[in-house]
C-alpha positions as CSV (number, residue, x, y, z in Angstrom):
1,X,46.8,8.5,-139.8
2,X,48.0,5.6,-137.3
3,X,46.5,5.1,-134.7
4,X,47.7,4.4,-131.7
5,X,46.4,1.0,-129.5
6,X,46.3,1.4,-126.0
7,X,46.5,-2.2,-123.8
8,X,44.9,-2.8,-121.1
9,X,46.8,-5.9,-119.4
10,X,44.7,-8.0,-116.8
11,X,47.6,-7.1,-114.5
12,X,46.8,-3.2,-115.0
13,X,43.1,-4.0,-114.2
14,X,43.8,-5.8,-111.4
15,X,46.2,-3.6,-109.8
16,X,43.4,-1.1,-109.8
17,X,40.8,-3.0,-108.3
18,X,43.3,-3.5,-105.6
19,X,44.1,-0.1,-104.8
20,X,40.5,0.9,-105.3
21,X,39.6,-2.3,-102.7
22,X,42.3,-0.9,-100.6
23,X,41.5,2.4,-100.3
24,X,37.3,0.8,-99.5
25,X,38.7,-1.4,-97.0
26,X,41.1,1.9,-95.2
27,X,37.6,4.0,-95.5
28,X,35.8,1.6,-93.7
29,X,38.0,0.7,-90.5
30,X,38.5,4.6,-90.4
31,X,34.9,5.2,-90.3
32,X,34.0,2.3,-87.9
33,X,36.4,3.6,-85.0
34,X,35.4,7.7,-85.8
35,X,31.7,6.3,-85.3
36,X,32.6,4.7,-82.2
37,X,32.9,8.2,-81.3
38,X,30.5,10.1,-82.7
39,X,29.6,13.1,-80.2
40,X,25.7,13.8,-80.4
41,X,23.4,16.3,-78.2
42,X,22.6,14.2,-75.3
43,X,26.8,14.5,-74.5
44,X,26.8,16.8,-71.3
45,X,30.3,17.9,-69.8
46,X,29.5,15.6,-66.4
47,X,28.8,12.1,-69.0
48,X,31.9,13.4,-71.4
49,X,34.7,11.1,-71.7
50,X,37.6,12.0,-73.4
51,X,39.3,9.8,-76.1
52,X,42.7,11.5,-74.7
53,X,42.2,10.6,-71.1
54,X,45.2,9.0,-69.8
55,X,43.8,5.7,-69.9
56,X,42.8,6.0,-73.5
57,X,46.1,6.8,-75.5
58,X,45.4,3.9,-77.8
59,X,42.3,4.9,-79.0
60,X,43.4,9.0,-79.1
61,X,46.2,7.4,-81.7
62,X,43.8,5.3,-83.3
63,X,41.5,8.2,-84.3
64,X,44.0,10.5,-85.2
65,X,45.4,8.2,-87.6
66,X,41.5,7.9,-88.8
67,X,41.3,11.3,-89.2
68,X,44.6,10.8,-91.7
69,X,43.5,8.0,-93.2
70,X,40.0,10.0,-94.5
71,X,42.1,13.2,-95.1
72,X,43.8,10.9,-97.8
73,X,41.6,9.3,-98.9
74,X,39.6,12.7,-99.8
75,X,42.5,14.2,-101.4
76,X,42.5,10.9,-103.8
77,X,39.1,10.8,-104.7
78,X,38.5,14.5,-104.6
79,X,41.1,14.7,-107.5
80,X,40.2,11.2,-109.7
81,X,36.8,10.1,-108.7
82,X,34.5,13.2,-107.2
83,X,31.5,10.8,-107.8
84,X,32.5,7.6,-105.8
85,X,30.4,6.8,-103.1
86,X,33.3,6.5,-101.1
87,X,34.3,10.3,-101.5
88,X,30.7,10.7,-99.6
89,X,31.3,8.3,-96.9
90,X,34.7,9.8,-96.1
91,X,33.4,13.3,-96.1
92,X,30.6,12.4,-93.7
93,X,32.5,10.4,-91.4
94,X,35.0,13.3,-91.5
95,X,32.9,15.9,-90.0
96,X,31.7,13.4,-87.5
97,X,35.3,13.7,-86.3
98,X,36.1,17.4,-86.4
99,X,32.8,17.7,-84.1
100,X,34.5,15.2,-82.0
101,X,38.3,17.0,-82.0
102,X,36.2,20.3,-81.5
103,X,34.4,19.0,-78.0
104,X,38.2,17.5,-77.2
105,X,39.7,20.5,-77.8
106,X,37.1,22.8,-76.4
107,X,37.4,20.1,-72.6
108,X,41.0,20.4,-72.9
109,X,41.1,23.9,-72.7
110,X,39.0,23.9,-70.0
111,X,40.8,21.4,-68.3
112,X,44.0,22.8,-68.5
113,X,44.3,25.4,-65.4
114,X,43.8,22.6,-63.5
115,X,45.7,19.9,-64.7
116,X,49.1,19.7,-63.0
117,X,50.5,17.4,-66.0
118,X,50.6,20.8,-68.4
119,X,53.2,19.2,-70.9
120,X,50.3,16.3,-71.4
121,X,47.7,18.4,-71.9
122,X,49.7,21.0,-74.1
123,X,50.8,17.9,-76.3
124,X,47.3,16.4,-76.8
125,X,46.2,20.4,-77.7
126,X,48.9,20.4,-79.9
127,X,47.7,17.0,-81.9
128,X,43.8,18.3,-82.3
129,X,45.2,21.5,-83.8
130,X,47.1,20.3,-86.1
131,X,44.7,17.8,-87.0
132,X,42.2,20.3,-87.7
133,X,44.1,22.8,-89.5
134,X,45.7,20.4,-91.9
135,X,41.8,19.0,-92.3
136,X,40.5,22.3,-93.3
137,X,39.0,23.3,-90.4
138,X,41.3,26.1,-88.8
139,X,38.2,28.6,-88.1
140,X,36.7,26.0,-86.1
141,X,39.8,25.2,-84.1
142,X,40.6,29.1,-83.6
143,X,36.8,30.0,-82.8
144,X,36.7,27.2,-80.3
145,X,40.2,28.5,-78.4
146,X,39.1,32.0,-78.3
147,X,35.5,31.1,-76.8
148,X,37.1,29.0,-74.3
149,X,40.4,30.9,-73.7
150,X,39.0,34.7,-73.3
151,X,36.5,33.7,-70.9
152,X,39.0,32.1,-68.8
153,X,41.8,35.3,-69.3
154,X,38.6,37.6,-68.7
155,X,37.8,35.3,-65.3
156,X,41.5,35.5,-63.9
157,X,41.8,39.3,-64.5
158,X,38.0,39.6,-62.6
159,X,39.6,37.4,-59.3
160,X,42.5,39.9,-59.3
161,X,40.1,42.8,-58.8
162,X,40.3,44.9,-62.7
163,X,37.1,46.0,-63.5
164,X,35.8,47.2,-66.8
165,X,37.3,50.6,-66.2
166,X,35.6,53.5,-68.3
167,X,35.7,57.3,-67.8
168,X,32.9,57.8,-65.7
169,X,33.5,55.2,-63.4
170,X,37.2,56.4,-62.8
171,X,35.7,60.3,-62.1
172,X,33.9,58.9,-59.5
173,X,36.8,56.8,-58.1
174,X,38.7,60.2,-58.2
175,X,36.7,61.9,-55.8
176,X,35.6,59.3,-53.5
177,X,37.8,58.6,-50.1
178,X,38.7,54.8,-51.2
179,X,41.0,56.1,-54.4
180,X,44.0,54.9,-52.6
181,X,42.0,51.4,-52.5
182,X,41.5,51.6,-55.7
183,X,45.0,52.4,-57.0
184,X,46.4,49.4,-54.6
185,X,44.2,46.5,-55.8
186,X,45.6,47.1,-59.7
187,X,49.1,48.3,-58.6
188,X,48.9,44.6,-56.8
189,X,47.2,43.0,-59.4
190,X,49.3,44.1,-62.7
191,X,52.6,42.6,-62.2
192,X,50.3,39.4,-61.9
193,X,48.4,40.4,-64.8
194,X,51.7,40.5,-66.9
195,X,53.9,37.9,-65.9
196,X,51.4,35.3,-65.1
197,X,48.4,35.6,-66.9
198,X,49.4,37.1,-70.2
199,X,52.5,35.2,-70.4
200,X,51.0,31.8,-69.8
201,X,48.6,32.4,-72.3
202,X,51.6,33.4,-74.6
203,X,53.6,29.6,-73.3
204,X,50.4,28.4,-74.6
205,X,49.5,29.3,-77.4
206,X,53.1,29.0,-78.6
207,X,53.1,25.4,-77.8
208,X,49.7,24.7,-79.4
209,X,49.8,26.3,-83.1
210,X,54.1,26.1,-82.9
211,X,53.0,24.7,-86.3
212,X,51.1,27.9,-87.6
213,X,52.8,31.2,-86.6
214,X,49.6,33.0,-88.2
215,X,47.3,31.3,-86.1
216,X,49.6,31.6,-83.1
217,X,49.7,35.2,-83.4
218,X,45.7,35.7,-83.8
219,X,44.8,33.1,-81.0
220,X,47.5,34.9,-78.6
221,X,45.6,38.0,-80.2
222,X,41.8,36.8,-79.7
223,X,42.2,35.8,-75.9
224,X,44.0,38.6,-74.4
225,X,43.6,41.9,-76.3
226,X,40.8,42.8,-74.6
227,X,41.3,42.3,-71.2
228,X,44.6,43.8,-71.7
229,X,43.8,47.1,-72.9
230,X,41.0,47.4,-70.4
231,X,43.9,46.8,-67.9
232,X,45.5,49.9,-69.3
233,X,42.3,52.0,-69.3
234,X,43.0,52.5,-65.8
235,X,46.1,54.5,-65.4
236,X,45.4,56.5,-68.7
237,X,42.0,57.6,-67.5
238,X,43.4,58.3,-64.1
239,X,45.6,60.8,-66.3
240,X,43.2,62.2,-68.5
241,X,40.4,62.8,-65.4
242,X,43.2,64.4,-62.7
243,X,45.0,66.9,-65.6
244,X,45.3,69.7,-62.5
245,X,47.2,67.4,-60.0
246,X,46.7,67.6,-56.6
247,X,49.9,66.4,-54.0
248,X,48.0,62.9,-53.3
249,X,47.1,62.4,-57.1
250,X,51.2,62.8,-57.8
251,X,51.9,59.5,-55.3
252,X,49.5,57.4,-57.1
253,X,50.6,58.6,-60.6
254,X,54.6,58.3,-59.6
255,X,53.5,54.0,-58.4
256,X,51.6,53.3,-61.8
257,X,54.6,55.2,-63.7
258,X,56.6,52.8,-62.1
259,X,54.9,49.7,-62.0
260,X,54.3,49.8,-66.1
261,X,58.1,50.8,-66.4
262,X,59.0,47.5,-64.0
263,X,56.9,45.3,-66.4
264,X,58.1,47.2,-69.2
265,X,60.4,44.5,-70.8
266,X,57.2,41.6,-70.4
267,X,55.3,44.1,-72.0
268,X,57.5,44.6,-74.6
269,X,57.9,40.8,-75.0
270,X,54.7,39.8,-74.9
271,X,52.5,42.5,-77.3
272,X,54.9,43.4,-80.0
273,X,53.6,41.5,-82.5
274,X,51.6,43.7,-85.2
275,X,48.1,41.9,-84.3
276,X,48.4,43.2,-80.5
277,X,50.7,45.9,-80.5
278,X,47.5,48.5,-79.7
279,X,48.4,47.4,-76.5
280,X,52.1,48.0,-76.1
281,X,51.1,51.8,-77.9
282,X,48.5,52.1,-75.2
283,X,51.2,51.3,-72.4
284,X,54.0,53.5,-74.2
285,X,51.0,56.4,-74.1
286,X,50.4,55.3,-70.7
287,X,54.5,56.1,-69.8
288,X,54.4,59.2,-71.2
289,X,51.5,60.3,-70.0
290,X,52.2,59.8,-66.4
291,X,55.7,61.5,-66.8
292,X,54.6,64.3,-68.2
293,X,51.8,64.8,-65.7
294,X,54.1,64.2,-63.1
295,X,57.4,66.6,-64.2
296,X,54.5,69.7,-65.0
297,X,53.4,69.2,-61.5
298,X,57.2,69.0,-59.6
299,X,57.9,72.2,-62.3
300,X,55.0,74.1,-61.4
301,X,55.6,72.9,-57.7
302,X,59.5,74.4,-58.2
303,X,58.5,77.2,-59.6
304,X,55.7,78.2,-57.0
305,X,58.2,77.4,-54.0
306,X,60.6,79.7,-56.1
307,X,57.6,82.7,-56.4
308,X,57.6,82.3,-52.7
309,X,61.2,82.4,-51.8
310,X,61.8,85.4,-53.8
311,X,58.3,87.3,-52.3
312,X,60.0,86.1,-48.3
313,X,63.1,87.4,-49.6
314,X,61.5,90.8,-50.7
315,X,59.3,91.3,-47.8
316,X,62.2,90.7,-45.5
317,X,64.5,92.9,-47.3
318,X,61.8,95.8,-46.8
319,X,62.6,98.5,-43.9
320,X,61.0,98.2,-41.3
């Protein structure tokens, strides 16, 4: 049998100790300037100073480029040395980072209805994401933006007067004087609802996971299906409670008939996807609901004025 001699050349073994020395060396600077950061519990929101502040750009690029470094570095050693110390180091110093991008993020978000400079803060979003998902840690990175996100969708929809409409709130509402009231503060605060609420939330999370479609889609998903089906509630309950309409009930159903057909082609645009699309059903019930209840009640109303004609027609035709 020959056997086959394999040489090792000096220059092999060197070139090897070189990369290996290398990769050390890129480990190490990574984990000094991650380290510089390191978040820990005594961080409050008022002593929280963000590595993507304006002033720090260079130190928002160093990190990310940290972050890239241990990613591949990782991948290496994960695949040809799983029992280097280095593997370790880079693992540890790499959660020490996502719990940094995580705080970012999660300040960010909460920055962001106030910052005037959206296309900054939508780009530095934008970088963290990605940086997260491509590091494994997408479930961190969506739970952080629906925390942060919902509260703030639930908060604007509060301000504009919707409630957390359910059946027996709505019978009472019914027969109470103030219905009118009631009916005006959502007719007023829908259209708001739609094309500014929803559909900034949409512009952002577009912009954020333009990466990720999937995660674009759930995020979107997360933050606003709630609070938009609750927005919804209304006019359906308003329909199921008043089934026997009364002439004042018919106004208010005709104006929310019409302000969900107005919006219809937001709605449309915003909720089709197959994640969210309970609440483009629940509007399209919503439509039909309030037409129908609405063309029963002008066809009963014809046909009554009809019964009467024809009775003022027979009394009159009878001698006197």
């Amino acid at each position: 049998m020959a056997i086959t001699t394999i040489t090792i050349t000096s220059t092999t073994m060197s070139s090897s100790c070189s990369s290996d020395s290398m990769m050390e060396d890129n480990i190490q600077r990574a984990e000094k300037i991650i380290h510089k950061w390191k978040i820990d519990d005594s961080h409050s929101r008022s002593t929280f100073v963000s590595i993507f502040h304006k002033n720090n750009t260079t130190e928002a690029t160093l990190f990310l480029n940290s972050v890239s470094t241990l990613q591949r570095a990782m991948h290496f050693l994960s695949s040809n040395d799983k029992k280097s110390s280095n593997l370790s180091i880079a693992q540890r110093s790499m959660q020490i980072a996502m719990k940094r991008l995580e705080k970012e993020f999660h300040q960010l978000l909460l920055d962001y209805i106030h910052n005037r400079q959206h296309f900054i803060s939508i780009s530095n979003l934008r970088l963290i994401a990605e940086a997260m998902i491509r590091c494994g840690y997408a479930k961190e990175c969506i739970s952080v933006y629906k925390i942060t996100r919902k509260s703030t969708i639930d908060e604007a929809l509060y301000h504009l007067g919707i409630q957390q409409y359910k059946h027996s709130h709505i019978k009472k509402m019914i027969t109470a004087p103030d219905l009118q009231n009631h009916v005006k503060i959502w007719l007023n605060a829908f259209p708001i609802a739609i094309k500014t609420v929803f559909r900034e939330e949409k512009f952002l999370c577009d912009h954020v996971y333009s990466s990720y479609p999937a995660i674009r889609n759930l995020c979107f998903t997360n933050s606003t299906k709630e609070g938009a089906l609750n927005l919804f509630t209304f006019p359906d309950l308003i329909v199921a409670i008043c089934k026997r309409l009364k002439s004042d009930t018919l106004f208010v159903k005709m104006d929310l008939y019409n302000s969900i057909s107005d919006q219809w082609p937001e709605i449309d645009s915003l909720f089709s996807h197959e994640s969210i699309s309970s609440v483009k059903l629940q509007a399209e019930s919503c439509l039909h609901k309030l037409g129908d209840s609405v063309r029963t009640f002008l066809t009963e109303l014809d046909e009554q004025m009809r019964g009467k004609m024809k009775k003022s027609i027979a009394y009159n035709l009878v001698p006197a």
